[in-house]
N, C-alpha and C positions, 0 to 999 in steps of 0.2 A: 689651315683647314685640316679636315680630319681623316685619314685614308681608311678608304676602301677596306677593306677585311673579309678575307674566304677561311670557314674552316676547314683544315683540311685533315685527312685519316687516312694516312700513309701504314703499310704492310708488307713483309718481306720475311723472309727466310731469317731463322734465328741467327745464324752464323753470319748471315750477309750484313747486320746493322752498320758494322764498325767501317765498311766500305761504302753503306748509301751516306751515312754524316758527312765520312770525308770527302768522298766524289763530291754529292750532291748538297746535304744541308748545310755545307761549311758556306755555299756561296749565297745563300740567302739568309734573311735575316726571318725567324720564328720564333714563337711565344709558344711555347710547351706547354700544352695543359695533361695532368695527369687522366693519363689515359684508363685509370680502372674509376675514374670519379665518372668520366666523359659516358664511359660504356656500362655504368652500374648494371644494368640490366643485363646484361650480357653474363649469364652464370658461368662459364668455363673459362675467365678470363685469370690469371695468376700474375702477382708481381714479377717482374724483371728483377731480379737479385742477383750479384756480381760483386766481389773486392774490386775495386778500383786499384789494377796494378801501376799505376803513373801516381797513385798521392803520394805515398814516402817520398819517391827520389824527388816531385817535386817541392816537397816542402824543404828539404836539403840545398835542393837548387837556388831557392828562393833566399834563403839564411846566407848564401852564400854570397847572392846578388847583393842584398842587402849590406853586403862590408867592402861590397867594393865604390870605388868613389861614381860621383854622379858625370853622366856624362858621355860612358861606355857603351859602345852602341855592339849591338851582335856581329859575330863573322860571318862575310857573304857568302861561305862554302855550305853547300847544301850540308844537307845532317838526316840520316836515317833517324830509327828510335829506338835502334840497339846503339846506335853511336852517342845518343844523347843519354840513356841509361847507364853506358859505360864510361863515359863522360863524368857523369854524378858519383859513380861510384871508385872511381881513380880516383878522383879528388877529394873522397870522403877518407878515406885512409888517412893519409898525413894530417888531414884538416881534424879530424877526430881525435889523432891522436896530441896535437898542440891545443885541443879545447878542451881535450880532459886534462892535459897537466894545468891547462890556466885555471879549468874549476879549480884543481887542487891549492892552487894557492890562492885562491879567492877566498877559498873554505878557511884557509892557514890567515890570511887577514881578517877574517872575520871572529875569527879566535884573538886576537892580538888586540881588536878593536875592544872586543868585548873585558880584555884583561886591561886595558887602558881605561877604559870608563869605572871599573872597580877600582883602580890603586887610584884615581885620580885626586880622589878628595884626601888621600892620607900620604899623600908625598911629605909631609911636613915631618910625619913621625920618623924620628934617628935611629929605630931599633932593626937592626936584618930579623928577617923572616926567619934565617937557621938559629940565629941565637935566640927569638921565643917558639921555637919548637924544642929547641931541649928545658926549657924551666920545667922544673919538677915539680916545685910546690906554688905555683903561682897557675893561675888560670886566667887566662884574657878569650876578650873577644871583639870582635870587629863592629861598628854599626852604623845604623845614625835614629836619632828622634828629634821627634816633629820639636820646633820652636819651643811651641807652647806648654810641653811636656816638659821642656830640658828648663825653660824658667821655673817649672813650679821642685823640677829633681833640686835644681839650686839652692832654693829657697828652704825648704823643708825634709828633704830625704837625703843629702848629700853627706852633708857630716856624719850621718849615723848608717850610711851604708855599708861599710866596713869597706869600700873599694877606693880604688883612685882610677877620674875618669882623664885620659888626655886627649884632649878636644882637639883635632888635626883640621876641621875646617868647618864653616859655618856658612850658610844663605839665607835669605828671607823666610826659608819654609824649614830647611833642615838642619840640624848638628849634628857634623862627624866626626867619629873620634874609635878611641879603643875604651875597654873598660879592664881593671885588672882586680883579682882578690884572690887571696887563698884558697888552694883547692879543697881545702878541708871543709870550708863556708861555701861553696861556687852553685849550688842549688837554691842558698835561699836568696841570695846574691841575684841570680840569674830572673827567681821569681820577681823580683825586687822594679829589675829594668823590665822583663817583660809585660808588667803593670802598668810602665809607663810609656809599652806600647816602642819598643825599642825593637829596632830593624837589623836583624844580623845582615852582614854583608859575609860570603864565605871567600876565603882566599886557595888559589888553587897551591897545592903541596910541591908542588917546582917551586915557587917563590925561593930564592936563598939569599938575596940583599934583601937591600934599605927598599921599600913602597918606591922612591924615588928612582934609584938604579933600575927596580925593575920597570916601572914603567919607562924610564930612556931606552933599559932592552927592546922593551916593545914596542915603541918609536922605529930604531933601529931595524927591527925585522920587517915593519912594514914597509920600510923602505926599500928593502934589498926585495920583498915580496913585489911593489909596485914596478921595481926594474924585470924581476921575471916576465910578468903578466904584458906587460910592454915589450918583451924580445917577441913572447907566446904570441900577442896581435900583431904584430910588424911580420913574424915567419907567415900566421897564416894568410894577410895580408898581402905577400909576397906571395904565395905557392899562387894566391885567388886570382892577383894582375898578370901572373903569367897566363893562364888561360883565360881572362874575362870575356873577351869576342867567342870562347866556344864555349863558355858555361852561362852566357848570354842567350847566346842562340839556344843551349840544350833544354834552356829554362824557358827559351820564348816555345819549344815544340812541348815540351813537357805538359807546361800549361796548354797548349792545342788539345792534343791529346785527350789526357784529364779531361776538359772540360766536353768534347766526344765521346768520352766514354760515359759520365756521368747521364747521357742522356736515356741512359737503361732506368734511371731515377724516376722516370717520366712515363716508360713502357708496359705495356701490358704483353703476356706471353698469350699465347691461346695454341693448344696441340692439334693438328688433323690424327690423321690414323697414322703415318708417317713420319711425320715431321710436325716442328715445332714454327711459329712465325708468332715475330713482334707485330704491336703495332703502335702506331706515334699519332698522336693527336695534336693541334697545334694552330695558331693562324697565322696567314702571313698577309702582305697587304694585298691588294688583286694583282698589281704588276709583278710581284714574285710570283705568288701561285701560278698565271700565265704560265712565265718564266721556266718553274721551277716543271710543270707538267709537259712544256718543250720537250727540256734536257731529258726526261726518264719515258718519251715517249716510244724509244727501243727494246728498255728495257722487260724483260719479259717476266722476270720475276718481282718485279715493285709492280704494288697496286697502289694508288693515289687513289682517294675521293673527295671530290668537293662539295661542300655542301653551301650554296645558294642563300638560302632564306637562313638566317641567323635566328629565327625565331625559334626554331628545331631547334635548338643546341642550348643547353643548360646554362654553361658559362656562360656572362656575360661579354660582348666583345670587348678586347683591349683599346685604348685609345692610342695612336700614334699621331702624334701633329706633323704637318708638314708647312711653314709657312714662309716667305721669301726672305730672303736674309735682314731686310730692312727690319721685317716685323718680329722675326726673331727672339730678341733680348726681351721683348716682352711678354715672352714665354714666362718666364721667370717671376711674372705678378700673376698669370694663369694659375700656375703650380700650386703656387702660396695660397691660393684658396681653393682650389681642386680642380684635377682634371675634368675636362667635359665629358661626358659620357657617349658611348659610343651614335646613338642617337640625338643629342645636342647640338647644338651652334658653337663653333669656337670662335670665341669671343676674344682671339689676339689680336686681328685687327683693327675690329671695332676698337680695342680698349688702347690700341697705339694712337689710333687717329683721335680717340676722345682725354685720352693722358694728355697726351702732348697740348694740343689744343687748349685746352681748360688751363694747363699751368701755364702756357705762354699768356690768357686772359690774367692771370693772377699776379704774375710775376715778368710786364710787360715793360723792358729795357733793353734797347738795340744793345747796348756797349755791354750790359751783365750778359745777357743772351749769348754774344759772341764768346764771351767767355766760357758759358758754360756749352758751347756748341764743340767750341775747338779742343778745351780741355776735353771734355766726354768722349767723342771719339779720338783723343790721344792717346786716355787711356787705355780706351777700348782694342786699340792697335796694340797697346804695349803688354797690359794684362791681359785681354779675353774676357774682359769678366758684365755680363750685361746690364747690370745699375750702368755702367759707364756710358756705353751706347744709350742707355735710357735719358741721363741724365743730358748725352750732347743731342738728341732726339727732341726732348723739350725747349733746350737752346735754341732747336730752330724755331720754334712758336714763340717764345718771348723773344727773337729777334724782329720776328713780323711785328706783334704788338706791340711794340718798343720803338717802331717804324712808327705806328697808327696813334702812340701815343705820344712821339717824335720826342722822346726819354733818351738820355744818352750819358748812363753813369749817375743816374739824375738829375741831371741838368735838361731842364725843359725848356721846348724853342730850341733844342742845340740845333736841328737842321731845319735849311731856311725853305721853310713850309708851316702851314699852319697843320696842327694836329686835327687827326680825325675825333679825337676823342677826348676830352678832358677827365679823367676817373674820378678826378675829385671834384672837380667845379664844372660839371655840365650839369643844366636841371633841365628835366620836362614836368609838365602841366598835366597832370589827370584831372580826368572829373570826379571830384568828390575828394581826393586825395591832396591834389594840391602840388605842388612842386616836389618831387624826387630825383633823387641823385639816379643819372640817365645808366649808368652801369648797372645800379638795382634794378633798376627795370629789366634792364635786356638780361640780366641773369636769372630772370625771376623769367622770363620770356621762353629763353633757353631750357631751363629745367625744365617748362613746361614742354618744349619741345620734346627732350630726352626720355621723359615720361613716357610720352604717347609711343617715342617710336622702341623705347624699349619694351616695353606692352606688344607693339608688332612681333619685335623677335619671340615675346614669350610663347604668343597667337603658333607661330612659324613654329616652335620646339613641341612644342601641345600636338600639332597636326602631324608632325614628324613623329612622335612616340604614340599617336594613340589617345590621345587624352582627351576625351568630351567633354568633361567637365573646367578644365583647362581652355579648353581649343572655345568656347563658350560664352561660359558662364561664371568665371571666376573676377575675382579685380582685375588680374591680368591675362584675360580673355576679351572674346569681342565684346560680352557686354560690360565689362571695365573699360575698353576702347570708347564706347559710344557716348561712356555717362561721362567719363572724363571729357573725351574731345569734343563734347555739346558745353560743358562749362568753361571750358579754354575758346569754344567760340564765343559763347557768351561775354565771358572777359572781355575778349576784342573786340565785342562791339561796343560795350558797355564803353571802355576806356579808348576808343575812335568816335564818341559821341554819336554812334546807331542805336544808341539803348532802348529805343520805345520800341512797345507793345507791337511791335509789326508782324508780319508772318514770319517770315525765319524767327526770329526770338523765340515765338509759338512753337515750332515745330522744335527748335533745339531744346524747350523745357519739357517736351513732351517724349527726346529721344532721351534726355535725362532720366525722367523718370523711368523711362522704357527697362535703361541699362541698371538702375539703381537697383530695381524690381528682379530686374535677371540675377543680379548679385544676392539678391537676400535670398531670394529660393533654389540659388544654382544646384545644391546635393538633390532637391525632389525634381528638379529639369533635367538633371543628367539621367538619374533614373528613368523617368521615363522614356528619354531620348533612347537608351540602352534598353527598355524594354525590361526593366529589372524590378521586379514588387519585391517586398512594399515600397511605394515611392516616399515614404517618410518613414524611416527607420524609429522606434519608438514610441512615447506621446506626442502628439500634435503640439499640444502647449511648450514642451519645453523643446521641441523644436522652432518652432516659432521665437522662443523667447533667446534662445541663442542664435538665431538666424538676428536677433535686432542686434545684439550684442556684437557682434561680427561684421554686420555690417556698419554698424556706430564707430567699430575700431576700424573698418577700411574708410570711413572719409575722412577721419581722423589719420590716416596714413599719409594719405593725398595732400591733406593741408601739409602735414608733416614734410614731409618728401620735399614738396615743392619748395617749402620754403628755405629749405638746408642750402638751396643752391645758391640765396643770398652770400653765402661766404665766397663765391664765386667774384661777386663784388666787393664783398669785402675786405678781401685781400688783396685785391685790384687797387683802392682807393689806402690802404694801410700800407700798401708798397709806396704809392708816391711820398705817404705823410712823413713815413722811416726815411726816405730819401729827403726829404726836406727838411727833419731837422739835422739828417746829417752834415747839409750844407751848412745849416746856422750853427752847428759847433765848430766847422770846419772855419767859418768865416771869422767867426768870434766879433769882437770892434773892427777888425779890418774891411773894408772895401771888395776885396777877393778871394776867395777860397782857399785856405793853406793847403798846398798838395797833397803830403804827407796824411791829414786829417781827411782828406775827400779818399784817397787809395783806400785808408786803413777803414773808414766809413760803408765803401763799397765793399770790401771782405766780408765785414762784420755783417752786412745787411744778405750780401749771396750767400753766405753761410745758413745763420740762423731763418732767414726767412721763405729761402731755398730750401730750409730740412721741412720748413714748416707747411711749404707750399705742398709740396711732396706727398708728404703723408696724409694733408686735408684731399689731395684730389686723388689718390687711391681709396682714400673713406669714401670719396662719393660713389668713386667706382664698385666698390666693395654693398655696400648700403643702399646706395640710393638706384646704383644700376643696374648692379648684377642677382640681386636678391628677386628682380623683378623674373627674369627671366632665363637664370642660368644655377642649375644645383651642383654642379664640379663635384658628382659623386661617380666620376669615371675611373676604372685602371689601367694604369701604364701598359705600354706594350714592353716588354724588358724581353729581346733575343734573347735565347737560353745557349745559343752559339753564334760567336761572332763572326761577322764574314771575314771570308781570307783575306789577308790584306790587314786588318782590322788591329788596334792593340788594345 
C-alpha cells in the first residue's frame, strides 16, 4: 500500500538548524523539497548558502575506508566531531606523504613504460645510441612505414635513394627500422621517405647502449619501481589497519554529519527585524509527522506546520510503498514500470497474487514447482535478491497445478488420483464452435474476468484522482464496464445454450449499446457533466469522425486483449507437449525412461520454458493489465537524512 503523506514546514532560528536535524530530523525519515520552489511566492525568501565543512575530511575518510580490507566493522567507543576530524587528519600526514612518493613512482613507470614501447620494435639493431650520436658525416633516423608504402620504396625508390635502410622489425601493418645517408644529402633524403609517408619515432638522449640493453634497463627499473610502490601500499595499508575501528567509526560520523549539514541545500533563509530563521519544507508519512510534532511539542522556538489537503501544495506527493514482506519482492516488477502515484492503487499485491497464479496455470508440475519453490527461497535467504523470492513465489502455484494436473516431473498419473484437468486432451462442446481444448476456454474465461475487474480498479483510480471522464465515460470507465460486461454476459449465455431472444438478451444488447454510445461521445459527456463549453471542442464533423475512429480502435482493443490470454493455455498445453517428448527421447527403444535423459530433460524444460513463462506473464501483466488501470507516473519518496541507526 501507499502511505499516508503530511506536508510539513518546519521554522527555527538560523543558528538552531544543525541542532533540530540532529535532535530531531535524524529520527524520522523526510523527503526535502526545496523550499524557495515550495514558497515561490514568498518575496523575502533567500537561499541557505554554507561551505560544507565535513566534505574534505570526509572524502579522505572515505579513500581511506576504501584500502582497508572488507569486513571491518567501526569501534564501539563514542566519537565527538572534533575527534573524528582529528582523527582524518592524523592520519592524513603519513598517508599523504607514502601517496605522493607512490604517485612519484607511478609517474617514474610510466616513463619507462613509455621508453619500452619505443625501443621495442628496434632491439634487433646492434648499434649503441652513444656511438650514433657521435657520427659526423652520417645522418640516421628512427621510424617506421605503413606496409604498403615500404613495398612500393622496395620496388622502385630504394636503389636510387642514396640511403641504406635497416629494417629492425616488421607487422601486418608496419615496418620498423632506421634509415642512414650522408649529411651532406639528408634533406633531399628525408624528403624522399617523408613522401612515403614515413613515421619518425624520437629516441630520448639518455639512450647510451644497444635499443636492447636499454630496453632490459627499463624492464629492470620497473621492477625495482613495482617493489617501491608495493612497500608504499603495504606502509599505508598498515598505518590504515592500525586504526580501522576508529577511522570507521570517524567516517561513519563524518558521513552523519555531512549529510545534516547538507540540508541547508534544501533551506530557505527569510530575516525578521532581529534575527534570521530557516525554514525546511518536506513530507513525511502521517506516523512520523504525528511522531515528529510529539517530540517538538516543548519546544518553543520550532514552529512545525502541517498541511492537510495535498491539493494546496505544488509538488506532487512522493510515493512510499509499504507492503507485507510476502508481497515485498514484487516491488521490484512495480518499479520496472513505474511507481504508482501518490493518488493510485498499488498494484503489488494485486500483481503478486495474479504473477504467481497465471504462471503456476502455465507451467503446472508438482516436482518442477517444488523445485522452483525451495530453490527460490534458497536463494532468497542466501542473496536477498527479489527475482528469487519471485521465482520460489510462483513455485508455489505451479505446485498446486501440478497437483490439479497430477504432473510429476512429467510423468502423468504419477499420483494415485485422477487429474482435475487434462491441458492437452480435455475438450468441451460449444455451440457453434465445436469441441475446444477446455484450458482455451477457461483462459479465454479468465481474461474475460481480469478485464472487467481491472476496468473496476481503473473506475476506483478515476474517482480517487478526480476524473469524470475517466470515473464514466472512457473504455476503462463505467461505460466501458457496462458495454463490456453485457457482451461477456452475452457470451455466457450464448455458449450455456440461453442464447434466444429472451428479456435479459434484450436488455444486455440494449446495456451494450448504452455503454458503446457513452464511449463514443465521452469528451462531449464529460463536458457537460463538468459544466465546461463548448461541449465539442472544434468542428462537429471531425469530431464525430474521430469519436468513430476511436471507438473502432477500443473494440478492436477488447477483441485484442482478450484474446492474448489464450497464451495462458497455451503454454499450459506446450508445457505438457515439451514434457512428453522429453519422455520419448529419454525412453528411446527401451521400455522405461533413461534417468539421466528424464534429469537433464527436466532442466532443459525448467530453464527455458520457465524464462519463457516469466516473461509472457509479466507482458500480460504489463499489457493486458496494468495499461488498463494503472499510469506508474509516481515519485519516490528518497529521505534526504537517514534515521539514526540507519547505514
Amino acid at each position: 500500500m501507499i502511505l499516508k503523506m503530511k506536508f510539513l514546514s518546519i521554522t527555527g532560528p538560523k543558528a538552531d538548524i544543525d541542532r533540530v536535524v540532529e535532535k530531531y530530523l535524524s529520527r524520522y525519515e523526510i523527503h526535502l523539497e526545496n523550499a524557495l520552489a515550495e514558497l515561490k511566492t514568498v518575496q523575502t525568501l533567500t537561499p541557505y548558502i554554507e561551505i560544507n565543512p565535513y566534505k574534505e575530511a570526509l572524502q579522505k575518510a572515505e579513500e581511506y575506508v576504501s584500502m582497508l580490507p572488507a569486513g571491518r566493522k567501526p569501534s564501539a567507543k563514542p566519537m565527538t566531531i572534533e575527534e573524528a576530524l582529528n582523527t582524518v587528519n592524523q592520519t592524513d600526514v603519513p598517508f599523504v606523504k607514502n601517496q605522493n612518493e607512490r604517485e612519484a613512482l607511478r609517474n617514474d613507470r610510466k616513463t619507462y613504460e613509455e621508453q619500452m614501447t619505443t625501443l621495442e620494435p628496434f632491439q634487433s639493431l646492434p648499434v649503441r645510441f652513444e656511438d650514433m650520436m657521435n657520427y659526423h658525416f652520417i645522418h640516421y633516423r628512427f621510424g617506421r612505414i605503413a606496409r604498403e608504402f615500404f613495398t612500393k620504396f622496395e620496388n622502385y625508390i630504394y636503389e636510387n635513394s642514396n640511403s641504406v635502410f635497416y629494417q629492425c622489425y616488421s607487422n601486418s601493418q608496419y615496418v620498423y627500422g632506421v634509415y642512414f645517408t650522408p649529411k651532406n644529402n639528408h634533406q633531399k633524403v628525408d624528403a624522399v621517405y617523408a613522401s612515403l609517408h614515413f613515421e619518425r619515432i624520437y629516441m630520448s638522449d639518455q639512450f647510451r647502449g644497444t635499443p636492447q640493453e636499454e630496453y632490459r634497463n627499463a624492464q629492470a627499473a620497473i621492477r625495482r619501481i613495482d617493489a617501491g610502490i608495493q612497500k608504499c601500499t603495504r606502509e599505508m595499508q598498515s598505518l590504515l589497519e592500525k586504526e580501522a575501528g576508529t577511522i570507521l567509526e570517524a567516517r561513519d560520523l563524518l558521513k552523519s554529519y555531512s549529510s545534516h549539514f547538507d540540508v541547508r541545500k534544501m533551506a530557505a533563509l527569510t530575516k525578521s527585524k532581529s534575527q534570521t530563521f530557516y525554514i525546511l519544507c518536506g513530507w513525511m508519512s502521517e506516523k512520523d509527522a504525528a511522531a515528529f510534532q510529539e517530540d517538538i511539542k516543548d519546544e518553543t522556538e520550532i514552529f512545525c506546520m502541517v498541511e492537510d489537503d495535498d491539493a494546496n501544495i505544488d509538488s506532487q506527493p512522493p510515493t512510499k510503498l509499504e507492503n507485507p514482506r510476502f508481497f515485498k519482492p514484487f516491488e521490484m516488477f512495480v518499479r520496472m514500470y513505474g511507481l504508482p502515484g501518490y493518488h493510485e492503487f498499488d498494484p503489488t499485491v494485486y500483481l503478486t497474487l495474479t504473477y504467481a497464479f497465471i504462471f503456476g496455470i502455465m507451467f503446472g508440475d508438482f516436482g518442477q514447482g517444488l523445485c522452483l519453490l525451495i530453490g527460490g527461497f534458497l536463494l532468497y535467504k542466501w542473496k536477498g535478491k527479489p527475482l528469487a523470492a519471485i521465482i520460489g513465489t510462483a513455485g508455489i502455484f505451479s505446485t498446486i497445478f501440478g497437483l490439479i494436473y497430477n504432473s510429476f516431473f512429467g510423468f502423468e498419473e504419477f499420483l494415485p488420483y485422477d487429474a482435475l484437468i487434462h491441458p492437452k486432451d480435455d475438450m468441451v462442446r460449444l455451440p457453434g464452435l465445436g469441441n475446444i481444448n477446455t484450458v482455451f476456454v477457461l483462459a479465454i474465461a479468465f481474461g474475460m474476468f481480469m478485464i472487467l475487474f481491472d476496468i473496476v480498479l481503473a473506475i476506483i483510480n478515476a474517482v480517487k484522482q478526480k476524473d469524470v471522464e475517466n470515473t464514466w465515460f472512457s473504455q476503462n470507465a463505467v461505460a466501458g464496464l457496462v458495454f463490456y460486461g453485457s457482451i461477456v454476459a452475452m457470451v455466457f449465455l450464448i455458449m450455456t445454450g440461453h442464447g434466444g431472444m429472451g428479456t435479459v438478451l434484450k436488455i444486455l444488447i440494449v446495456l451494450a449499446v448504452l455503454g458503446l454510445v457513452g464511449i463514443f461521445l465521452k469528451e462531449m459527456l464529460a463536458r457537460m457533466v463538468q459544466h465546461r463549453k463548448p461541449f465539442i471542442e472544434g468542428g462537429k464533423g471531425m469530431y464525430f469522425v474521430q469519436a468513430f475512429f476511436e471507438t473502432f480502435e477500443t473494440l478492436l482493443s477488447y477483441l485484442s486483449n482478450t484474446l492474448s490470454y489464450v497464451r495462458i493455455g497455451a503454454y499450459a498445453v506446450s508445457h505438457v507437449a515439451m514434457m512428453q517428448v522429453v519422455m520419448l527421447l529419454a525412453t528411446g527403444s527401451g521400455s522405461s525412461p533413461n534417468i539421466i535423459g528424464v534429469v537433464l530433460g527436466n532442466i532443459f524444460v525448467m530453464l527455458m520454458e520457465g524464462l519463457m513463462v516469466g516473461i509472457q506473464v509479466l507482458r500480460l501483466e504489463y499489457y493486458e493489465m496494468f495499461s488498463r488501470f494503472y499510469k506508474g507516473d509516481g515519485r519516490e519518496f528518497k529521505p534526504f537524512i537517514r534515521k539514526a541507526g540507519q547505514n
